[in-house]
C-alpha positions as a LaTeX table, in Angstrom:
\begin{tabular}{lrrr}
\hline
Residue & $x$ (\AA) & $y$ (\AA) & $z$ (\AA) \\
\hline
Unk1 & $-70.89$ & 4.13 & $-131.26$ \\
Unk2 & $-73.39$ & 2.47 & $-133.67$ \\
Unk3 & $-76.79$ & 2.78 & $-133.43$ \\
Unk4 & $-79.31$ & 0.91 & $-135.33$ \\
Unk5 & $-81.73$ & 2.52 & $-137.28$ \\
Unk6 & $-85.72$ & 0.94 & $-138.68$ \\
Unk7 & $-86.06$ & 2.58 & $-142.26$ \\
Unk8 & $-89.77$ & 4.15 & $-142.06$ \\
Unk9 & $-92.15$ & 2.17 & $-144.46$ \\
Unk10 & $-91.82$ & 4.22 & $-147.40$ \\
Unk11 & $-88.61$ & 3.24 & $-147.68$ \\
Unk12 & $-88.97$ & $-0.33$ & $-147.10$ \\
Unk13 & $-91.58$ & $-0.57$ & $-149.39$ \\
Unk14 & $-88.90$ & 1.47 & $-152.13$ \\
Unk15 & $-86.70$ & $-1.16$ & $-150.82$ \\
Unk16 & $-88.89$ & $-3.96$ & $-151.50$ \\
Unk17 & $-89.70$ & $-2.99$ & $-155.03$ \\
Unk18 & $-86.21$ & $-1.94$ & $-155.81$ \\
Unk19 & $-85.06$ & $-5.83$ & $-155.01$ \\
Unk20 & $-88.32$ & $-7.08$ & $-156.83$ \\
Unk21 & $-87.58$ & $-5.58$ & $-159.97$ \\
Unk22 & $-83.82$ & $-6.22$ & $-160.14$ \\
Unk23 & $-84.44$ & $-10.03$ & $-158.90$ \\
Unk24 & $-87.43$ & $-10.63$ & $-161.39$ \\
Unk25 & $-85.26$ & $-8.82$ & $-164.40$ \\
Unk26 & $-82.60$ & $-11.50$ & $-163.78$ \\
Unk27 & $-84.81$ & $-14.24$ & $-163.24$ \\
Unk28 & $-86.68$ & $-13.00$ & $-166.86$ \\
Unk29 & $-83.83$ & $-13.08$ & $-168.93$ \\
Unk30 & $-81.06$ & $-16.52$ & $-167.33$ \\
Unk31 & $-83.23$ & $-19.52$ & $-166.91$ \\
Unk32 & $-79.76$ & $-20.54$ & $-164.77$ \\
Unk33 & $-80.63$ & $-17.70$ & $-162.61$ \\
Unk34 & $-83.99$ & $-18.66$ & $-162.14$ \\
Unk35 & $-83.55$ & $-22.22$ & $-161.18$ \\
Unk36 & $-80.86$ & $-21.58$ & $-159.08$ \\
Unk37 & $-82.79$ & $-18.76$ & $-157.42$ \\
Unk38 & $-86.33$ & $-18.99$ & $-158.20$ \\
Unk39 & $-87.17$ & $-21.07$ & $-154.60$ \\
Unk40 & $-85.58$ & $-18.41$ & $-152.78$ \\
Unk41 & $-87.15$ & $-15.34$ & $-154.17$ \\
Unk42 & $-90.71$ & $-17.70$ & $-153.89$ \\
Unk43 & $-90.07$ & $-18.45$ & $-150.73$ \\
Unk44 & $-88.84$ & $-14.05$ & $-150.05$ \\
Unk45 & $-91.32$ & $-12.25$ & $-151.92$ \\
Unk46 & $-94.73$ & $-13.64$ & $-150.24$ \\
Unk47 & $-93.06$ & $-12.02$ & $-146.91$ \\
Unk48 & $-92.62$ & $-8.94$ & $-148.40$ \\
Unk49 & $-96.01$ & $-8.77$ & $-149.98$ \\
Unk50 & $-97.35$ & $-6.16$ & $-148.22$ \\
Unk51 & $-95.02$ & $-3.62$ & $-148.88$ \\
Unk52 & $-94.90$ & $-4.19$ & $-152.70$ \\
Unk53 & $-97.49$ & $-2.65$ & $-155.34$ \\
Unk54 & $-99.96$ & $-5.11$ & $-156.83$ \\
Unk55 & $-98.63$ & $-4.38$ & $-159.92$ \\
Unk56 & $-95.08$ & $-5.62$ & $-158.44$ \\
Unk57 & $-96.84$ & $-8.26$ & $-157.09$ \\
Unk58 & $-98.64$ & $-9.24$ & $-160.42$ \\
Unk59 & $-95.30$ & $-9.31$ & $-161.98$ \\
Unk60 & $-93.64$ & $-11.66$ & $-159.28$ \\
Unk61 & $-96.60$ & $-14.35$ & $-160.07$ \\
Unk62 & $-95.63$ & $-13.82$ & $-163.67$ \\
Unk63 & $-92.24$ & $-14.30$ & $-163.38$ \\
Unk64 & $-92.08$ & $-17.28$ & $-160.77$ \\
Unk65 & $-95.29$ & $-18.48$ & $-161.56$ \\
Unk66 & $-98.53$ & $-19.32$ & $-159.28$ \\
Unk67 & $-96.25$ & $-20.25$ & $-156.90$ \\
Unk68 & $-95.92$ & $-16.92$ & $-154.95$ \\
Unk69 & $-98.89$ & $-16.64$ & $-153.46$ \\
Unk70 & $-99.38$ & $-14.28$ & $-150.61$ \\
Unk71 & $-99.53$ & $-15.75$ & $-147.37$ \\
\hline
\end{tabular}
């Protein structure tokens, strides 16, 4: 039988960073990535805001500009 599980909040908030970081890194370095992606993750990462780290945060407004601004 399968049973669903809620990850506690330290390890949504590792999760959160952990996608952060690897979606940011792409969206740094391909400006393909980035356009094709950029709406989505500035649409995700507001959502998620509270369980990143401001500096996480800081480098998700860097990244995909003013635009992600915490709801």
């Amino acid at each position: 039988m399968l049973r669903a599980a809620c990850p506690d909040r330290q390890s949504r908030r590792d999760f959160a960073e952990l996608t952060a970081a690897n979606e940011l890194d792409l969206a740094r370095i391909d400006p393909a990535f980035r356009a094709a992606h950029g709406p989505g993750l500035l649409a995700l990462f507001p959502r998620v805001r509270g369980l990143l780290t401001e500096p996480a945060w800081q480098d998700c407004r860097a990244v995909l500009g003013e635009g992600a601004s915490a709801p």
